[in-house]
VEXNU-412436 format. One record per residue: residue number from 0; x, z negated, y negated of N, C-alpha, C in turn. Coordinates in pm, whole numbers. Example, Ala and Ser with C-alpha at 12.3 -4.5 7.8 and 13.67 -1.06 7.14 Angstrom:
BEGIN
PT,k,nX,nZ,nY,caX,caZ,caY,cX,cZ,cY
PT,0,1319,-780,569,1230,-780,450,1320,-780,330
PT,1,1285,-708,225,1367,-714,106,1290,-787,-3
END
This chain:
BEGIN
PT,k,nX,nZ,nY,caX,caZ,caY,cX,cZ,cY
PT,0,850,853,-1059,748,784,-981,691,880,-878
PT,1,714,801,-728,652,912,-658,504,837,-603
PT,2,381,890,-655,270,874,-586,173,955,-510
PT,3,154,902,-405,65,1043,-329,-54,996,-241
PT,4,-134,1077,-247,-263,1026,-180,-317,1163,-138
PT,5,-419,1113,-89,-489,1170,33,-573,1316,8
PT,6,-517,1475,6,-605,1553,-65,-766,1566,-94
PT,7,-806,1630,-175,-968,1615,-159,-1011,1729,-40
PT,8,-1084,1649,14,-1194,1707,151,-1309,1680,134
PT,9,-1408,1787,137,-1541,1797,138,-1604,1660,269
PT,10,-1670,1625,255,-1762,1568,392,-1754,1620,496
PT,11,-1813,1767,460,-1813,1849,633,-1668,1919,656
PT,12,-1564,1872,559,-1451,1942,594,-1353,1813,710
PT,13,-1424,1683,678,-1341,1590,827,-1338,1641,914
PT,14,-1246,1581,992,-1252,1656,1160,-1214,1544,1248
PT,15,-1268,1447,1169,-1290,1306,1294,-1448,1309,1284
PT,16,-1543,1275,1398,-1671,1185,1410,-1693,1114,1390
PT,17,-1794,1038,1409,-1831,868,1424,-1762,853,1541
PT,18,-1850,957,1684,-1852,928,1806,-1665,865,1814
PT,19,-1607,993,1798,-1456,969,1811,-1397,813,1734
PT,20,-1413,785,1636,-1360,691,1595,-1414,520,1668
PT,21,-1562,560,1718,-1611,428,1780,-1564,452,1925
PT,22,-1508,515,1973,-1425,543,2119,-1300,469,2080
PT,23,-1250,461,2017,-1093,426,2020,-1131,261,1934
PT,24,-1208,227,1924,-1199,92,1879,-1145,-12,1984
PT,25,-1243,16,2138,-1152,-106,2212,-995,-83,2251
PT,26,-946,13,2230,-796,47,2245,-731,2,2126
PT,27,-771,-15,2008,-675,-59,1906,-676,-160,1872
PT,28,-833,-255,1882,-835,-364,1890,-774,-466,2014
PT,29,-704,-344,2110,-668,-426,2245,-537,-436,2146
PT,30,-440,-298,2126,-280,-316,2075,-331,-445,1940
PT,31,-406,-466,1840,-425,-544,1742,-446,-704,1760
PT,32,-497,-753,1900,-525,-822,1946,-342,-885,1961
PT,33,-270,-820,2065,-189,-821,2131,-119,-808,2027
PT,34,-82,-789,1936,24,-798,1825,-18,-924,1714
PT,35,-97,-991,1715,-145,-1060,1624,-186,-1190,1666
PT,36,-131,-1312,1609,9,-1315,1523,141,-1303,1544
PT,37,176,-1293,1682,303,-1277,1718,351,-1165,1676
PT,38,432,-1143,1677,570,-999,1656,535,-886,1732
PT,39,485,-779,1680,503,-646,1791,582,-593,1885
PT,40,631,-529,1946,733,-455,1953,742,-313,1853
PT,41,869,-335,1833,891,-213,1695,992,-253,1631
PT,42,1025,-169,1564,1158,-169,1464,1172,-301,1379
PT,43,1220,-360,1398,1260,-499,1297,1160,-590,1373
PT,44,1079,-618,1477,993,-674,1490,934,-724,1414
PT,45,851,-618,1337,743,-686,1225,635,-639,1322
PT,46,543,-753,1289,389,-730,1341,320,-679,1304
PT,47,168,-627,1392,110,-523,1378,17,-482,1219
PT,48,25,-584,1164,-49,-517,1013,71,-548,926
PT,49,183,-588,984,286,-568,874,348,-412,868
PT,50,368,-365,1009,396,-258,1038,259,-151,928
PT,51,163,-166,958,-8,-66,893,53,-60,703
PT,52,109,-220,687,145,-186,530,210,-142,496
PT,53,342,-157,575,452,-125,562,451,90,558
PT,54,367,97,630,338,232,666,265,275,559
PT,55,196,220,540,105,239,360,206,267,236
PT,56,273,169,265,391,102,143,466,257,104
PT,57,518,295,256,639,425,255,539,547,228
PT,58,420,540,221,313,718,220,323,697,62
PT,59,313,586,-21,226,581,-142,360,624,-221
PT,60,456,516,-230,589,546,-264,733,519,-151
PT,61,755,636,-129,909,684,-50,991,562,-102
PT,62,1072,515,5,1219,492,-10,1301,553,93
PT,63,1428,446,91,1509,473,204,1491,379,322
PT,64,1388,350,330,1367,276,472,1314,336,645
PT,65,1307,306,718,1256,352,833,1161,411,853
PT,66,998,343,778,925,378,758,917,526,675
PT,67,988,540,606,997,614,533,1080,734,577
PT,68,1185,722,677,1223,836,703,1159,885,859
PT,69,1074,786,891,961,840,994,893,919,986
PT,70,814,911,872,741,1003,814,784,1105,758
PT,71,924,1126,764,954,1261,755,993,1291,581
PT,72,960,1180,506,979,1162,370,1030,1049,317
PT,73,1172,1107,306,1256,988,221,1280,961,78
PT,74,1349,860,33,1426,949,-77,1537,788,-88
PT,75,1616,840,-180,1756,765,-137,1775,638,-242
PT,76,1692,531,-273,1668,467,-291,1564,368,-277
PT,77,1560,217,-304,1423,167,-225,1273,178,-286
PT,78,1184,174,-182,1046,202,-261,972,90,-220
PT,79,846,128,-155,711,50,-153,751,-16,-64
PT,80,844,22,44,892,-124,186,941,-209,71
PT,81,1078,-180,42,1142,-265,12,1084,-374,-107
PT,82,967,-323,-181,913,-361,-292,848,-510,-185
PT,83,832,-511,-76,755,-594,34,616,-584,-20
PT,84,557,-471,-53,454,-423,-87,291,-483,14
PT,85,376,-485,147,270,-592,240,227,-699,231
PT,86,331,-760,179,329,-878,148,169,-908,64
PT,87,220,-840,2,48,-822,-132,-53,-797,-53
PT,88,-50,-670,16,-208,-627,48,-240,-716,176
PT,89,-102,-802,255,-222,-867,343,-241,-992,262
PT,90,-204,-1087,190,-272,-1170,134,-386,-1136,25
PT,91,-393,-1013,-22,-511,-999,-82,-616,-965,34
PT,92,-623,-890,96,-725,-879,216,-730,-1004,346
PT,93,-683,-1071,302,-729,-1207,389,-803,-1272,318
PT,94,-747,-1273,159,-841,-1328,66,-994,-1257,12
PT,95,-1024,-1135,37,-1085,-1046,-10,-1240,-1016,131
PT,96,-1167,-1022,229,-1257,-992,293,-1253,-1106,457
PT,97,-1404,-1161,462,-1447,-1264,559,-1523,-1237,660
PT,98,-1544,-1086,692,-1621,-1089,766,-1519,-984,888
PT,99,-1593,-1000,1019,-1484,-953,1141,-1545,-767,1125
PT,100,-1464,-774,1190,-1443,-581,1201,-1544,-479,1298
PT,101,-1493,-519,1431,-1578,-492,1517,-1643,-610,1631
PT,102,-1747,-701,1561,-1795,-752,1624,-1897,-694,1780
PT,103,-1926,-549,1784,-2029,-488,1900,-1882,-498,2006
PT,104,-1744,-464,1990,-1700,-473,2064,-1605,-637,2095
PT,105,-1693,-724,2065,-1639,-848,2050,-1494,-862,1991
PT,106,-1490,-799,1872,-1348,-825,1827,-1441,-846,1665
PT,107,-1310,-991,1635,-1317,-1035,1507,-1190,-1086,1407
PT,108,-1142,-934,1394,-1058,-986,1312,-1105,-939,1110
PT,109,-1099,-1032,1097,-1125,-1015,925,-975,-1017,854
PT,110,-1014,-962,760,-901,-972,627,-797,-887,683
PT,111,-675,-900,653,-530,-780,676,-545,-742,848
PT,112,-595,-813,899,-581,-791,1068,-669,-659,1063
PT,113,-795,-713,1037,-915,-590,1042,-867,-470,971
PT,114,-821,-459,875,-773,-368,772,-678,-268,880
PT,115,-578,-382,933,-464,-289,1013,-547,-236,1131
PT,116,-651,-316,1211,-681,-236,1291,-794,-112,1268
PT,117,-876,-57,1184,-934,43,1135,-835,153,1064
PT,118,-735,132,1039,-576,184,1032,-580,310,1162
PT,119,-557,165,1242,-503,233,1397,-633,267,1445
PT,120,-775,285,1468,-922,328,1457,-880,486,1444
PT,121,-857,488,1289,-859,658,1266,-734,720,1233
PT,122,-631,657,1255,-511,732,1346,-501,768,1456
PT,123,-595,710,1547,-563,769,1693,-723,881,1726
PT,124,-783,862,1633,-921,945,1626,-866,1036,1598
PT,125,-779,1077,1514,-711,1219,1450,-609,1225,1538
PT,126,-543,1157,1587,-436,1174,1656,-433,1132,1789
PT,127,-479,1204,1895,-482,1082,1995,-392,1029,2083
PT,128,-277,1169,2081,-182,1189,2103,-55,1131,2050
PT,129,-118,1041,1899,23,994,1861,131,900,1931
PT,130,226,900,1884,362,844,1944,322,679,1968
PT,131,393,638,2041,421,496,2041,526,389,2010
PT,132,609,497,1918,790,471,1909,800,527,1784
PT,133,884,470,1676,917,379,1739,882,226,1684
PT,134,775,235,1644,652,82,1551,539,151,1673
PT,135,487,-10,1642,390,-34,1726,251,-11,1681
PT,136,239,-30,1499,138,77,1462,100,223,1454
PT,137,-6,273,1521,26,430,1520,31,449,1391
PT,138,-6,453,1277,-23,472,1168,69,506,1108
PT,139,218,409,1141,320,413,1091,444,490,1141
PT,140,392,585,1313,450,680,1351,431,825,1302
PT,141,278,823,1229,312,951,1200,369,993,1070
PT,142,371,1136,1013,460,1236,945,358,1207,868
PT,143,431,1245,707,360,1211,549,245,1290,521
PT,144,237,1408,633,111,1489,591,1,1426,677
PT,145,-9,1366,824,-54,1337,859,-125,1214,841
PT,146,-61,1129,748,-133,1002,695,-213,1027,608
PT,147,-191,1181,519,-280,1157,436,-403,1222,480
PT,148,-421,1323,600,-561,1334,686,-607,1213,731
PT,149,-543,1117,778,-593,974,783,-676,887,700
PT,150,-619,941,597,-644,828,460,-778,930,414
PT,151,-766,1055,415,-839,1141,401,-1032,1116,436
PT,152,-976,1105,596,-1103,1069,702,-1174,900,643
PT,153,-1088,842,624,-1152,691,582,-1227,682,474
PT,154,-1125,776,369,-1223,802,243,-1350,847,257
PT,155,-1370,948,352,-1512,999,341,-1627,934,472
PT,156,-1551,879,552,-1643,807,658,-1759,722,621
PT,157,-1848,803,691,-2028,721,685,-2005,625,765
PT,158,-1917,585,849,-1934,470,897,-1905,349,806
PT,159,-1798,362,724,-1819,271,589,-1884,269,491
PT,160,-1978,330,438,-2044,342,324,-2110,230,293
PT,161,-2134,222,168,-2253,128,141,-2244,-26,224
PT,162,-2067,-91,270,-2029,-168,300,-1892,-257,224
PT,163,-1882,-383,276,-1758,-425,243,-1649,-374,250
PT,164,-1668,-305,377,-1501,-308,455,-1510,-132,389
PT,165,-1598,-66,383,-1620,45,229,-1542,74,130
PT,166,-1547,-95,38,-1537,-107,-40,-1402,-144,-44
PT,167,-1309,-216,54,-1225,-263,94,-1107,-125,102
PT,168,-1180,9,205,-1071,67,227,-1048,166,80
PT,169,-1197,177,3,-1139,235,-116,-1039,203,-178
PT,170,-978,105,-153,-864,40,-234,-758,34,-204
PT,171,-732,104,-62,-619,133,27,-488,189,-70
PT,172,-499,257,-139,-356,353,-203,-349,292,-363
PT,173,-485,248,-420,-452,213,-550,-396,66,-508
PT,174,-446,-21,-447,-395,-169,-402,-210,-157,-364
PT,175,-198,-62,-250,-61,-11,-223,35,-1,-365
PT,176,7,139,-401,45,161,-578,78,49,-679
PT,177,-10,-51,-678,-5,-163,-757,95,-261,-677
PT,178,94,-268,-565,226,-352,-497,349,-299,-503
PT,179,385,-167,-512,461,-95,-513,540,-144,-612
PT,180,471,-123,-741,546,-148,-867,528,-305,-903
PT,181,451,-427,-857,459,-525,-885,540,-612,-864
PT,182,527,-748,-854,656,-826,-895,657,-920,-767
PT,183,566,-933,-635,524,-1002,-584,618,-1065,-474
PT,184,691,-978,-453,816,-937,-311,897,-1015,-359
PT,185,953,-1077,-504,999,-1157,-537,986,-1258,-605
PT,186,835,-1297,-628,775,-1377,-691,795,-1525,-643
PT,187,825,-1607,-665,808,-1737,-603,677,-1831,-662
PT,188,573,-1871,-585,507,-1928,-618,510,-2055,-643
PT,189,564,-2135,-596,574,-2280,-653,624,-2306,-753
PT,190,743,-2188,-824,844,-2233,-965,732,-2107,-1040
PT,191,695,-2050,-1004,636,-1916,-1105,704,-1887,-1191
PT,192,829,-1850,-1078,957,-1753,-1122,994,-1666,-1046
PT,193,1054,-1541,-1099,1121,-1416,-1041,1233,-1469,-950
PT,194,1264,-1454,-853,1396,-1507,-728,1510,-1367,-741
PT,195,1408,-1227,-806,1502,-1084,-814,1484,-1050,-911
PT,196,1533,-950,-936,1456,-805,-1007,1391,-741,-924
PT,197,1234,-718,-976,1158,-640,-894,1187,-495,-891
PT,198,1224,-447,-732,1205,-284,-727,1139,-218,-821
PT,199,994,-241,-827,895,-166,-873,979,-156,-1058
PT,200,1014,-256,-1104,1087,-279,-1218,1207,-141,-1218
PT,201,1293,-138,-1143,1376,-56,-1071,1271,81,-1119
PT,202,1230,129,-1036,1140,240,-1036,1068,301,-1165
PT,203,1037,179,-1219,987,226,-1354,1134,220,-1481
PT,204,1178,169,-1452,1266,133,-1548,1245,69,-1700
PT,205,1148,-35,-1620,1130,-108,-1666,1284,-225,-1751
PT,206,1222,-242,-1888,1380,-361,-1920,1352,-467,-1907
PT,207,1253,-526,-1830,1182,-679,-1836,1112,-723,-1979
PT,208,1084,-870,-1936,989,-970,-2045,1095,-964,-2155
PT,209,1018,-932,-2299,1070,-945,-2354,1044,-1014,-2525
PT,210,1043,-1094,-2600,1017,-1122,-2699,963,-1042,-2832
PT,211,1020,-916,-2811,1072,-818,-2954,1174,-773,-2919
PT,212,1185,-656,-3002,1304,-609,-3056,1319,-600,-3207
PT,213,1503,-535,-3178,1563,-560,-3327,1447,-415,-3428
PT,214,1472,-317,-3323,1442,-223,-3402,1310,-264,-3483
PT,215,1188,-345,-3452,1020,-312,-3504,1065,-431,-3657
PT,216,1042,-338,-3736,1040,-385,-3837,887,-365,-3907
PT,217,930,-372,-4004,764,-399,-4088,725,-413,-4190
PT,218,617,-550,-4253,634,-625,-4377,625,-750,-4360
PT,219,713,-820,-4460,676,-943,-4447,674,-990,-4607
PT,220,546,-1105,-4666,518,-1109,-4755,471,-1030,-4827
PT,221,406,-889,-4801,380,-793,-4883,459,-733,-4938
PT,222,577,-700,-4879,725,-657,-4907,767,-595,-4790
PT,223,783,-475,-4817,864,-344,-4737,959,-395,-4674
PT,224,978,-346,-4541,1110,-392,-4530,1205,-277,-4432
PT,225,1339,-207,-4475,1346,-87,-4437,1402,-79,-4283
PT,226,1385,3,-4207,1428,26,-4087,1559,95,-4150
PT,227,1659,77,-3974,1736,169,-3971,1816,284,-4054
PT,228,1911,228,-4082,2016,367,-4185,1976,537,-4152
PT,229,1937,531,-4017,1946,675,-3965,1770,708,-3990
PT,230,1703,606,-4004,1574,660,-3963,1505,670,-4109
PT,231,1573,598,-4222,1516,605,-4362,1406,506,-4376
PT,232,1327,510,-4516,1310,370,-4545,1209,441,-4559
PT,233,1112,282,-4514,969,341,-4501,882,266,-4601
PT,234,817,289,-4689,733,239,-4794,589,224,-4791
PT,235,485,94,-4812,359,136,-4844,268,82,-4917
PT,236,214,143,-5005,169,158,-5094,73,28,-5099
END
């Protein structure tokens, strides 16, 4: 299992501002605007908070996807993309959170939109310089160390405290983590049945739902009953 998050940093050890991060709001809410709902430009044309999860998906757990070898950290099987790990966190944050993002700069996007664009907020606050290639979220251009100064800065930002969207980004890597390994990417909701085997299943090695096994033995009737030739017989009193 590969999981990784954001090192610990003191408060005064950030090296984003307020000032800086409320400068780059009408620029990301312009690219967030402009990607939403339509298709970005970017690799596979996924759109702009599919791209923010997808970018989440590959920091928390590596695969072999794009995202993932963007960041400079692969590994040769599938992970949190392929798990469609987005899938999860934008329907939970559409469901989770109702209120708009940056309303002072007349932008209102709530739920996965808002999420992706405070993404791209303090990626380009830390980065201002980042790439534009080859996804259309900055977030998801940069290198594995650099997301986690990202993730870093959000964690400790006074501009969220003692708020929803606070409370919202605390949940950024454990929410990720939990999509990673969940079942959702192949879940079908109308039969509330599996359509795959889930990656995350894959990853853990996991053997699926299962009834029992042969091996758990026990008592039944108040009567011993012995395991296994190799393992010897177990008695109690």
């Amino acid at each position: 299992m590969t999981c990784a998050g954001p090192p610990f940093r003191s408060r005064q050890s950030v090296g984003v501002r307020r000032r800086t991060v409320l400068r780059w709001v009408p620029v990301s809410a312009a690219a967030a605007l402009a990607g939403w709902p339509a298709p970005a430009a970017g690799a596979a044309g996924e759109d702009y908070p599919a791209q923010a999860f997808k970018a989440l998906a590959a920091y928390v757990v590596p695969g072999d996807d794009a995202y993932s070898v963007q960041q400079g950290l692969a590994v040769a099987r599938p992970g949190g993309v392929a798990a469609a790990t987005d899938v999860m966190l934008r329907e939970t944050y559409d469901l989770a959170i109702a209120v708009g993002i940056a309303p002072a700069f007349a932008v209102n996007l709530p739920g996965a939109a808002g999420v992706a664009l405070l993404l791209d907020v303090f990626t380009r606050a830390r980065y201002p310089q980042v790439a534009a290639v080859p996804f259309a979220h900055p977030f998801a251009n940069l290198r594995h160390d650099q997301k986690a100064l990202v993730l870093a800065d959000i964690d400790t930002a006074q501009l969220l405290e003692d708020s929803v969207l606070g409370f919202a980004f605390g949940t950024l890597i454990t929410l990720a983590a939990f999509g990673c390994y969940g079942e959702r990417g192949v879940y079908d909701p109308a039969t509330r049945t599996l359509r795959a085997r889930p990656v995350g299943w894959e990853l853990a090695r996991y053997d699926g739902v299962s009834n029992g096994w042969p091996e758990f033995r026990g008592y039944w009737a108040g009567t011993s009953v012995p395991e296994p030739a190799d393992v010897g017989r177990v008695r109690h009193a």
